[in-house]
C-alpha positions in Angstrom: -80.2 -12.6 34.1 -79.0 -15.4 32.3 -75.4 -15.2 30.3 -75.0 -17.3 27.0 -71.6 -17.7 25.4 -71.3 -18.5 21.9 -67.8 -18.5 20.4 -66.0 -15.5 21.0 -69.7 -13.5 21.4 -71.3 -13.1 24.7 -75.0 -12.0 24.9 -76.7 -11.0 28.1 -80.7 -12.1 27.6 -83.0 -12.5 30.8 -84.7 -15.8 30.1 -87.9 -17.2 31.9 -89.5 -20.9 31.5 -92.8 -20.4 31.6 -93.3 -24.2 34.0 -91.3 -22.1 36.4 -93.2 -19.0 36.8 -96.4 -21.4 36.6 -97.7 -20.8 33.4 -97.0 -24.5 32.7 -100.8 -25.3 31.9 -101.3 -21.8 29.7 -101.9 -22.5 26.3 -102.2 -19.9 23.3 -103.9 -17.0 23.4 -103.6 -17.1 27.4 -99.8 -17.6 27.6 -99.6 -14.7 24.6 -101.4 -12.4 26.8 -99.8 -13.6 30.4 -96.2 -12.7 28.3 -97.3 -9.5 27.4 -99.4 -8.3 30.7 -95.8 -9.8 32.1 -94.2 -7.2 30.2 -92.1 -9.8 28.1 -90.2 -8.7 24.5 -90.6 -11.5 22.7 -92.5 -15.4 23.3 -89.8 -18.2 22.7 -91.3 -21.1 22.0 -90.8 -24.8 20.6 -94.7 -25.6 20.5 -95.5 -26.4 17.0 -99.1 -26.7 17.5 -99.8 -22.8 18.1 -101.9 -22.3 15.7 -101.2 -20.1 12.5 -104.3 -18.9 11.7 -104.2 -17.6 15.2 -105.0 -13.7 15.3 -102.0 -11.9 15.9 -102.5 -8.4 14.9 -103.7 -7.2 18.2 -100.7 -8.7 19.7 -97.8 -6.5 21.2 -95.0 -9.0 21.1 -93.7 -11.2 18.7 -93.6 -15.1 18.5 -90.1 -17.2 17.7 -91.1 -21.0 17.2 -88.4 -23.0 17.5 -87.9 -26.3 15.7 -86.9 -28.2 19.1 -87.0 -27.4 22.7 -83.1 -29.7 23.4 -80.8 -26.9 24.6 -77.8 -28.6 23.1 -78.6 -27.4 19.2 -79.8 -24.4 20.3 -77.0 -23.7 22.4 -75.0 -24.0 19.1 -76.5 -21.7 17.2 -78.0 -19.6 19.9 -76.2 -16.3 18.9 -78.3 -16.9 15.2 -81.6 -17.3 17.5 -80.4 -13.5 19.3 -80.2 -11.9 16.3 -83.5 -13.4 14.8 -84.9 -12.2 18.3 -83.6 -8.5 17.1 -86.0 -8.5 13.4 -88.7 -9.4 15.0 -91.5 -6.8 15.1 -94.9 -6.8 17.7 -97.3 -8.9 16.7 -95.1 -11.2 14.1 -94.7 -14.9 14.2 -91.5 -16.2 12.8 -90.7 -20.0 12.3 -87.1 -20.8 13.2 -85.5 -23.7 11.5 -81.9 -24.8 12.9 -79.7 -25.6 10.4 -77.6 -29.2 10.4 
């Protein structure tokens, strides 16, 4: 279990890099269905090549792309991130764009 702080909101969220449980060379559909057979909530990601037209409606989890993978402006705004993670719905992709 990873804790995040943000400001004066703290947010428990169990987080798992996919290079560390070996799913570094899983791309698309494989790492969509390794998350899910994994028993995962949501896919976090900051790859901006999955593709869109990519058939999600058989999917059971949702998809957050993230417009970079530095922790430092996500950190900043990672409370905003939780609460997109909360909206999403199975099988929806959602673009996340920080804001400056």
């Amino acid at each position: 279990m990873t804790s995040f702080s943000s400001g004066s909101q703290d947010m428990d969220l169990t987080v798992n890099i996919a290079k560390k449980m070996g799913w570094a060379t899983l791309e698309n559909s494989n790492l969509l269905t390794a998350a899910e057979t994994g028993g995962f909530d949501v896919l976090i990601t900051a790859d901006q090549n999955l593709p869109d037209p990519q058939s999600f409606t058989t999917r059971r989890i949702p998809v957050l792309i993230l417009s970079t993978n530095y922790w430092l402006p996500i950190e900043r705004v990672v409370a905003r991130v939780a609460s997109a993670i909360d909206f999403l719905e199975a099988n929806q992709v959602v673009r996340w764009e920080r804001e400056e």
